[in-house]
N, C-alpha and C positions, 0 to 999 in steps of 0.2 A: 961954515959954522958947525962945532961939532956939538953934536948930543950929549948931555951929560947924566952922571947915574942918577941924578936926582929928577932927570925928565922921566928914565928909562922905569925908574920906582912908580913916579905919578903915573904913568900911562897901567903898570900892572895895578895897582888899586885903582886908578879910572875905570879898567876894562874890568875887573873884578866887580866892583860894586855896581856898576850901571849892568854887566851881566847877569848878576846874577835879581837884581831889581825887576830887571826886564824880562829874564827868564821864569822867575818865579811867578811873576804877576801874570803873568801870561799863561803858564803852567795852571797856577790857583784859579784864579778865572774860568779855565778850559775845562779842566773836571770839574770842577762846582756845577757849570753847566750842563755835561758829559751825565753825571750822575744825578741830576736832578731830568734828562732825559732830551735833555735841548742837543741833538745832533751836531748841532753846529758848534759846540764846544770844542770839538774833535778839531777844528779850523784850526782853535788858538793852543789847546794841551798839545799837539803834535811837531809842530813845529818853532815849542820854545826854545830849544837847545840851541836848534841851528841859529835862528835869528840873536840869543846870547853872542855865540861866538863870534857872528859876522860884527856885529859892535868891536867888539876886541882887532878883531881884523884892522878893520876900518882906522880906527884908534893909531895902532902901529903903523901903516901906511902914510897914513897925515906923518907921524912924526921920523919915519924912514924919508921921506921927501925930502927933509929936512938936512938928509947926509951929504956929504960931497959925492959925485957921481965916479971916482975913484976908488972908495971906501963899500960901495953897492955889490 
């Protein structure tokens, strides 16, 4: 079964909007707490980026699975 541009599309707005949802909420959160002096803000503002991306990642893999093992 091959992938088509219209999966290849969803997956880039999938991984766009849950990233950046994810990132930001976690970002906002992090310094809200950061700056109001809660230490442990630093936990969630520090590493939203990365955890973004790995969503994205993750996303594409499920739908790479997906290829004929020829095409990989």
């Amino acid at each position: 079964m091959d992938v088509t541009r219209e999966e290849i599309l969803v997956l880039g707005l999938t991984a766009g909007v849950t990233g950046a949802l994810v990132g930001g909420l976690m970002l906002g959160v992090g310094l809200g707490l950061a700056v109001n002096g809660a230490h442990i803000g630093w936990l969630l503002a520090l590493p939203a980026a990365p955890v973004a991306g790995i969503l994205g990642y993750l996303l594409a893999r499920r739908l790479a699975k997906r290829l004929p093992a020829t095409r990989r």
